[in-house]
Structure formats: structure tokens, C-alpha cells
RODO-2510 file (C-alpha; in nm, 4 decimals, decimal comma):
residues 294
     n   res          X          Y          Z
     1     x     1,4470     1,2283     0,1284
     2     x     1,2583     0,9551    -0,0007
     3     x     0,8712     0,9652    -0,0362
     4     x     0,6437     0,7289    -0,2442
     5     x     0,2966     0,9063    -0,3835
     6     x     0,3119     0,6841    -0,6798
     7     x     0,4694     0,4016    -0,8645
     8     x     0,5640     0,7162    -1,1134
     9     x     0,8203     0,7802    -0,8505
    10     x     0,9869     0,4640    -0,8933
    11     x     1,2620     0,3491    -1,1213
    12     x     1,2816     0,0217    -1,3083
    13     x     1,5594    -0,0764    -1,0399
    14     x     1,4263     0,0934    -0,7566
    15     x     1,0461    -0,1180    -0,8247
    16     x     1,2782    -0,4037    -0,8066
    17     x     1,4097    -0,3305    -0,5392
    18     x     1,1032    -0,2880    -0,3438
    19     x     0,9910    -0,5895    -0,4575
    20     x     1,3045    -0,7899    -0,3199
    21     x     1,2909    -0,6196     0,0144
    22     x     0,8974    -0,7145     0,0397
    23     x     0,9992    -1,1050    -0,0396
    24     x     1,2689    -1,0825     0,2594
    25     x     1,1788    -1,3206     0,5425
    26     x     1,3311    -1,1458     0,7901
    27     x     1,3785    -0,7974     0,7135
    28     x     1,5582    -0,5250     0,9461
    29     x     1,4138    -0,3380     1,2093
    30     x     1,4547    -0,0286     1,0397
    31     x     1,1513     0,1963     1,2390
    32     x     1,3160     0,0149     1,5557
    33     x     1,2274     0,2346     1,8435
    34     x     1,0465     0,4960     1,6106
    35     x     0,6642     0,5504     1,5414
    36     x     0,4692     0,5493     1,1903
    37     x     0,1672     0,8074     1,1894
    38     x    -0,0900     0,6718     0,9828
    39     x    -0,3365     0,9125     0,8509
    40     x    -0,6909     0,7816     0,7308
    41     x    -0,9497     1,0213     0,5732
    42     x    -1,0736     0,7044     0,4516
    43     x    -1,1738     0,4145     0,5946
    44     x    -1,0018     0,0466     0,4729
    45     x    -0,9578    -0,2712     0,6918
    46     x    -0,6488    -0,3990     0,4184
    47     x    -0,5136    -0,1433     0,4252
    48     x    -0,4811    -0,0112     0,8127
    49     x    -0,4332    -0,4089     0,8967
    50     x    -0,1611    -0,4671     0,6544
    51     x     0,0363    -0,1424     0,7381
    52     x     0,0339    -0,1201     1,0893
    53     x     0,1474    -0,4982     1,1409
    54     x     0,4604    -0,4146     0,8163
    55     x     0,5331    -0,1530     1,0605
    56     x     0,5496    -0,3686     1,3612
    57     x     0,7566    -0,6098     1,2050
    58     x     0,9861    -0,3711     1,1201
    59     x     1,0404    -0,2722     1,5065
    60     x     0,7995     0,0308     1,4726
    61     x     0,5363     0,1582     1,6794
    62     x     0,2185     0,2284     1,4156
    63     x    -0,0423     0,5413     1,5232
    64     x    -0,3481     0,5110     1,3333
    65     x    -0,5074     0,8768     1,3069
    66     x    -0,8697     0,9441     1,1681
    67     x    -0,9472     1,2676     0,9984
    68     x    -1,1755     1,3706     1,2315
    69     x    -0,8717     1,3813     1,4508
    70     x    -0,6531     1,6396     1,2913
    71     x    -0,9258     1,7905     1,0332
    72     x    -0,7392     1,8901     0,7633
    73     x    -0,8062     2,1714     0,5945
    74     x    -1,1494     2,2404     0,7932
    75     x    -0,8885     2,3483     1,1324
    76     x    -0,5695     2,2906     1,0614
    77     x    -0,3263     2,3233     0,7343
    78     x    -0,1864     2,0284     0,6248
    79     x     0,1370     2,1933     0,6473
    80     x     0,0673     2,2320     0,9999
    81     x    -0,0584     1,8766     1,0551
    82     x     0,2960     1,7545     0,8681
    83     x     0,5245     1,8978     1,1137
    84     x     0,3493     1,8520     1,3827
    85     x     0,3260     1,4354     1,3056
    86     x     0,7314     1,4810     1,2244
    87     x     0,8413     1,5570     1,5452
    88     x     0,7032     1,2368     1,7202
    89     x     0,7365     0,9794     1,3837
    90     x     0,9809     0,8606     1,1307
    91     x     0,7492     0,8453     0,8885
    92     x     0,3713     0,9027     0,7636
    93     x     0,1459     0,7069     0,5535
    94     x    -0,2012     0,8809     0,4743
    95     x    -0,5190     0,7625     0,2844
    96     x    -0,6897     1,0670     0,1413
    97     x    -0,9599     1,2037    -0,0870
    98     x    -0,7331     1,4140    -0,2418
    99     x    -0,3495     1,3499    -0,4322
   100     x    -0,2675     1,7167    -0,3649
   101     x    -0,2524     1,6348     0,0262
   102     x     0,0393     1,4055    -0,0422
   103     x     0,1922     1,6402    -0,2698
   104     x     0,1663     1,9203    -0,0139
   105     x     0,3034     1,7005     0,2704
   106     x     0,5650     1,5427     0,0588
   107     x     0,7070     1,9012    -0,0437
   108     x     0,7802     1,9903     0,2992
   109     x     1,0491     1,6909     0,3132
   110     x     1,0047     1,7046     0,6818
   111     x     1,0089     1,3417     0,6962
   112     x     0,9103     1,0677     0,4187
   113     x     0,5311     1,0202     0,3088
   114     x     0,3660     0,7034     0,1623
   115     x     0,0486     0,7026    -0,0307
   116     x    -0,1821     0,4759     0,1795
   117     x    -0,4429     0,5468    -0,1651
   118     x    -0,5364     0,8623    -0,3130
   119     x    -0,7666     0,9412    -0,5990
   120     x    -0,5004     0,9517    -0,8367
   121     x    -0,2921     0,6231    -0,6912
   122     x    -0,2584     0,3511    -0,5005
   123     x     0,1285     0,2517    -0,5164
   124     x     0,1042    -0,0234    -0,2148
   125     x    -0,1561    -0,2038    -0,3976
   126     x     0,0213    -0,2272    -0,7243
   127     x     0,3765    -0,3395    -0,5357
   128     x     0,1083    -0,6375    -0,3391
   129     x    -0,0415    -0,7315    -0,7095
   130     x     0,3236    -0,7940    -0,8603
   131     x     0,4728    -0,9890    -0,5136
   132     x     0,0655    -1,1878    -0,5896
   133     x     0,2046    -1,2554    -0,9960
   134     x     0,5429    -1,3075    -0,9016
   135     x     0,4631    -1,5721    -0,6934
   136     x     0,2526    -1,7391    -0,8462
   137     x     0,4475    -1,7226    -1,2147
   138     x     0,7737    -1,6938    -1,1006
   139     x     0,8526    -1,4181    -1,2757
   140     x     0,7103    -1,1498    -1,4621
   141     x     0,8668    -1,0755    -1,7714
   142     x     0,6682    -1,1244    -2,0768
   143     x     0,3459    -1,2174    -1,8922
   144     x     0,0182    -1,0103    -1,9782
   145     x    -0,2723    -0,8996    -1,7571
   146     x    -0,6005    -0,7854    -1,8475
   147     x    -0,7820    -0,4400    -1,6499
   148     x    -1,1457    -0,5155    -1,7194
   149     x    -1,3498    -0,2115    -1,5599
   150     x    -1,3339     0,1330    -1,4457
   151     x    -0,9889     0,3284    -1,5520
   152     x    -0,9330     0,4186    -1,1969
   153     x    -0,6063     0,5092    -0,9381
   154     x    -0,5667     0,1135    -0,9029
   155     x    -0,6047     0,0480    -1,2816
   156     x    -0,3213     0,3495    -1,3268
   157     x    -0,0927     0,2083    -1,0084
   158     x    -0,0980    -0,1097    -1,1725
   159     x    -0,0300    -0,0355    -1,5335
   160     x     0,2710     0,1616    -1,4496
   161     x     0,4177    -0,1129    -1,1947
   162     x     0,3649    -0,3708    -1,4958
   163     x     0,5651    -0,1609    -1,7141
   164     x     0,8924    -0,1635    -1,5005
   165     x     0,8717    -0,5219    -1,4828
   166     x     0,8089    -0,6208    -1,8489
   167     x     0,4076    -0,7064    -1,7817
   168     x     0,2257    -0,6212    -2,1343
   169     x    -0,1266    -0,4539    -2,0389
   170     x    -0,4850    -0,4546    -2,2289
   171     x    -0,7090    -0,1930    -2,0712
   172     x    -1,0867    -0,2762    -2,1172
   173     x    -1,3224     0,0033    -2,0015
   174     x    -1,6281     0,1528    -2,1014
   175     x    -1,5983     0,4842    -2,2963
   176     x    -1,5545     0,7965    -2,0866
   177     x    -1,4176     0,5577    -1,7916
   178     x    -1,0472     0,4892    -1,9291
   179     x    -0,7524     0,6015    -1,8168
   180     x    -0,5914     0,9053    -2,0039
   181     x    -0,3367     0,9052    -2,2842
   182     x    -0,0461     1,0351    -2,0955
   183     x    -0,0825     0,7629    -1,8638
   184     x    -0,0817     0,5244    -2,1255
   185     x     0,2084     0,6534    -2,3087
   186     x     0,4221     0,6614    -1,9731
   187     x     0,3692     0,2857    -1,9412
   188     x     0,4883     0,2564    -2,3324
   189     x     0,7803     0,4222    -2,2802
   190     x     0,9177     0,1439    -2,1070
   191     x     0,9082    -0,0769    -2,3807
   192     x     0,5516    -0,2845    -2,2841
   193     x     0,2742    -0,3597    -2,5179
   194     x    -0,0290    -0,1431    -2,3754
   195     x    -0,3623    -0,2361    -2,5746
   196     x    -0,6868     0,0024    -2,5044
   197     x    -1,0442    -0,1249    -2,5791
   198     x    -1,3831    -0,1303    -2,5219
   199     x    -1,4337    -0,4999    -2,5667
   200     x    -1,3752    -0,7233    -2,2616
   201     x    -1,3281    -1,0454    -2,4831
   202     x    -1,0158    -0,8671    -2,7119
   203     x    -0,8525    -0,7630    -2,3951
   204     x    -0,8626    -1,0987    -2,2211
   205     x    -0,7814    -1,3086    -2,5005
   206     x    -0,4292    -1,5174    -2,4424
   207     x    -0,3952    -1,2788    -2,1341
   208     x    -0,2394    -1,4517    -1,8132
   209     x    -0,4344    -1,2884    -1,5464
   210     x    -0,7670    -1,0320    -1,5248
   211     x    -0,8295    -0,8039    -1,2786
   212     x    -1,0811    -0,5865    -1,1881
   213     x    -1,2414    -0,3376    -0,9012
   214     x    -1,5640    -0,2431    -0,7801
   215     x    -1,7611    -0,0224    -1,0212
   216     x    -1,8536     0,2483    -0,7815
   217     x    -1,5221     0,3401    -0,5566
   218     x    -1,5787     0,5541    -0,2228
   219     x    -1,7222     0,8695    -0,2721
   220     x    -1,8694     0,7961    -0,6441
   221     x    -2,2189     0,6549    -0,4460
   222     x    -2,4386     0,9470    -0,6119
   223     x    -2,2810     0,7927    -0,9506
   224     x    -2,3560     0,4283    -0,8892
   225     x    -2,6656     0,3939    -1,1068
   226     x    -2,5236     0,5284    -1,3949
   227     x    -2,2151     0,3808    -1,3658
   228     x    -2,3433     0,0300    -1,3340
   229     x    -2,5226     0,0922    -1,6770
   230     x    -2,2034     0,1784    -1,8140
   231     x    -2,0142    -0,0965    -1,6815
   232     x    -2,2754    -0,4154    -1,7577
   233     x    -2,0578    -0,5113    -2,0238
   234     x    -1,7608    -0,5767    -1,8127
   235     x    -1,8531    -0,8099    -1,5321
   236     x    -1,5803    -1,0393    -1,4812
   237     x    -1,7615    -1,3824    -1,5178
   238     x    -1,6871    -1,7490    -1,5866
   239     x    -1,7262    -1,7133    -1,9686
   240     x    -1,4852    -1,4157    -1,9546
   241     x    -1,2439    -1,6094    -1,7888
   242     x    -1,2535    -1,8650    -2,0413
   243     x    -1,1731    -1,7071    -2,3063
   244     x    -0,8533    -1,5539    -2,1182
   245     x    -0,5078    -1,7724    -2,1447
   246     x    -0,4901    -2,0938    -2,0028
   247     x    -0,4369    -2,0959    -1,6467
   248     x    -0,5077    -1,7383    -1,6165
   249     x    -0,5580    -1,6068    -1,2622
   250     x    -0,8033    -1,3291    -1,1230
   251     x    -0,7132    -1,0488    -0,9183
   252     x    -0,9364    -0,8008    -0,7240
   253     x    -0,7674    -0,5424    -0,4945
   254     x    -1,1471    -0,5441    -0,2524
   255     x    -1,3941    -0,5136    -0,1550
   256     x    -1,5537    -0,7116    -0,4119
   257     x    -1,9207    -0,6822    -0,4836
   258     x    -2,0324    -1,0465    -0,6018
   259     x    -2,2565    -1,0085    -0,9353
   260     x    -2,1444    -0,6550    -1,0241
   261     x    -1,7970    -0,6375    -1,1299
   262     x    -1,7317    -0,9923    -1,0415
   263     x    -1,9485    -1,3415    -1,0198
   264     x    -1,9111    -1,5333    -0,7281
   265     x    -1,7877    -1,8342    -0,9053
   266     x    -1,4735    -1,6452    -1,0428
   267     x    -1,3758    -1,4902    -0,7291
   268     x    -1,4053    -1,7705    -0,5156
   269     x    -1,3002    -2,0183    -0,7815
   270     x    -0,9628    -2,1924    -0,8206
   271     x    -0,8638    -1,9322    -1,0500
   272     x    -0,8666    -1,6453    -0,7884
   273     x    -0,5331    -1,5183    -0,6116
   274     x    -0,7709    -1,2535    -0,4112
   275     x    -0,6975    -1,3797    -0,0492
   276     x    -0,3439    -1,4176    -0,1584
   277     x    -0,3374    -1,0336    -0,2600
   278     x    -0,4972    -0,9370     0,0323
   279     x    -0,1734    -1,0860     0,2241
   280     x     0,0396    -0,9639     0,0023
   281     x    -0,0502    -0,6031     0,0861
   282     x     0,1657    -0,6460     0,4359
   283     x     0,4584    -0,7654     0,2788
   284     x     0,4060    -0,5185     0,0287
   285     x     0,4071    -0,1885     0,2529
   286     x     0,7250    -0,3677     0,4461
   287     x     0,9009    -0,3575     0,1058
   288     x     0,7593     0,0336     0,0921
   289     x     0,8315     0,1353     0,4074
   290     x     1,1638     0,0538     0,3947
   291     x     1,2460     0,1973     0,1001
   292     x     1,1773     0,5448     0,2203
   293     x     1,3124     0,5080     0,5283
   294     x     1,6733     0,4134     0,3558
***
């Protein structure tokens, strides 16, 4: 049984294969006749939006569940809660505080589970950021991209879905907010250039695209003062574009907070692929979705 918690459990091929199965046109109807429970402790409009019309188009009926609705943990075990949402669906996609609720679900192998985001990862987003590049370049092989900000589960997603398809990454964060060295080293091992800094300017320099998130993710609110001390240095602005490669593009996974980690010039500029991304994230989870279901 197939599940997907992480780009981590993704081959080269198999990335590459997701990513040709999100560019089909017309893909099969593999959830024909069968439902898709989706299971949000947290909120997102991409995300809900974008899966429950991939699982529509591939002849599935899509449940969208809030946490208040099955209480996991606080009434029932998520063991419980797993079976339970087996016997009526094919498959379940869940957003969550927590990576060890997708790790306890997934271990059951009652039926595949897709990480909808976790604190740890967000796999669909990385897959919808590569179908974004791909697109746009052509091809991804020897590009490089820029991560100007916090070290987080999108910065990690990403990083390991550029090293299965030959992206080179520079990782620009403030000190304390990186991302760890075992991380790093797992995107090395396929062969990519991974450069770590504290300097915005060396990271973008000759890169082909920069992307960013918001400073203070979803449940970090208590942190937000501090953190947007730390992070001053890193706004993605107009002169930090300019000193990236020519052409280079901007990416932002949302929502976007305009004069904190972004200016509104660069993110609704000609440079931006941000509403293109956001689209990208349906395709994306069709590619996904499919996958584990095969």
C-alpha cells in the first residue's frame, strides 16, 4: 500500500512520475464510484479547493471533515478514527498539527494516506511548485531556486522535490530558523548543489527563481514579534529580486502577507508565478492521488 507523508517517500522515478500523471489532460477515473475523506485540523482554502475538485475529476466523491468532527485524540484514537474513515473511502488526505498523526494512520495500511500539510511537510505543495517551474522553464534540470525565509515544512518539501529533479538549492534563513543538517545532506545525496546562508543577496545571486512563506505559520502567533525581528533581513523585495538571475521568477505557496516576507510589487509583479502555483496545487494532488491509489 501506497501512502505519501512526504516527498522523502518518493523515488527519483516515482517524483517523476507524479509529475507526468499531474500534467495529464485527461487522467483516469481512478476514485470512480469511491469517496476521499478529507481530514482538516487546519483550516486552508488551497488546499481543501484544490483537493476536493482533483478528486472529482478523478470520478471521486470528496468528504471534507473538520476536527471538531472526529476529535482526535481528545475522544477518539486516531487508530479508531482510521478505520472507521476506511470502511466508507478509498482513501484519506488529512491536514494536521502534528506529523505523528500521519505516521500513526499510515502504519495501519488500512487504506492509503496523503499529507494534506503537517508540521514537518507539505509534499502536495512541493509536487504544485515543480509542475509551476516546469512549466514555465521547460524543464528542470540544472535550474537553481533560492528559499529566502523561515526553514520550515514547505522550505524542507521543496528542497527534497528539487533534488530528485536536478534543481540546485541556496537556503537563506536567519540563524536558529534553518532547516537541519540531515535534511540538507538528504537533498545532497542526490547529487544537487545545496548552499546554506544567512545572507539573502549570496543565495539569490544567478538563482532562477526565489521563494518564500509567511514569517509566522499557523500556530507560531505567540512567536510573531520575535520572529519578525529575526526575519527583517529577508523580505523578498524588488532590490532582492534584482540581484537574482535574469528572468528569475517568484514563488509563494500563500497566504502572503504584503510588506513582511514579501513587497507588493514583487508578488504582484510580472515576475510572480503565485496565481499560477495556486492552480497548480489541483493538478498537483490529481498527480498524488493517483499515485497511491495505483
Amino acid at each position: 500500500m501506497r501512502h505519501l507523508l512526504d516527498i522523502d517517500d518518493l523515488s527519483a522515478a516515482e517524483l517523476a512520475q507524479v509529475l507526468d500523471w499531474s500534467s495529464d489532460p485527461c487522467p483516469p477515473r481512478v476514485l470512480e464510484g469511491r469517496g476521499a475523506a478529507l481530514l482538516f485540523e487546519k483550516p486552508s482554502s488551497r488546499t481543501r479547493n484544490a483537493t476536493e475538485m482533483a478528486v472529482v475529476h478523478l470520478g471521486g466523491h470528496p468528504v471534507m471533515i473538520r476536527s471538531d468532527e472526529v476529535g482526535i485524540g481528545d475522544r477518539e484514537p486516531v487508530g479508531d478514527v482510521t478505520r472507521v474513515l476506511a470502511q466508507y473511502h478509498a482513501v484519506i488526505g488529512a491536514r494536521v498539527f502534528d506529523h505523528g498523526t500521519l505516521s500513526a494512520m499510515a502504519a495501519l495500511d488500512v487504506v492509503p494516506v496523503v499529507n494534506l500539510l503537517s508540521d514537518r511537510a507539505h509534499p502536495g505543495q512541493a509536487v504544485a511548485d515543480l509542475l509551476t517551474l516546469q512549466g514555465h522553464w521547460g524543464g528542470l534540470a540544472g535550474r537553481a531556486l533560492a528559499w529566502v525565509g523561515d526553514g520550515n515544512n514547505v522550505a524542507r518539501s521543496l528542497l527534497h522535490a528539487c533534488a530528485r529533479t536536478g534543481v540546485d538549492v541556496r537556503l537563506a534563513c536567519p540563524p536558529g530558523h534553518g532547516l537541519d543538517e540531515v535534511t540538507v545532506d538528504g537533498a545532497r545525496s542526490f547529487g544537487i548543489a545545496v548552499h546554506t546562508t544567512d545572507d539573502p543577496r549570496q543565495a539569490v545571486d544567478g538563482a532562477d527563481a526565489v521563494a518564500t512563506d509567511t514569517w509566522v505559520s499557523m500556530g507560531q502567533e505567540t512567536e510573531a514579534s520575535a520572529r519578525q525581528d529575526a526575519f527583517a533581513r529577508f523580505q523578498v523585495n524588488g532590490a532582492l529580486m534584482d540581484a537574482a538571475g535574469p528572468g528569475a521568477v517568484f514563488l509563494h505557496c500563500l497566504p502572503a502577507h504584503r510588506g513582511e516576507e514579501v513587497t507588493a510589487d514583487v508578488i504582484d509583479g510580472p515576475a510572480s508565478l503565485v496565481w499560477e502555483q495556486a492552480r497548480q496545487r489541483m493538478f498537483a494532488m490529481q498527480g498524488i492521488l493517483r499515485w497511491v491509489t495505483s
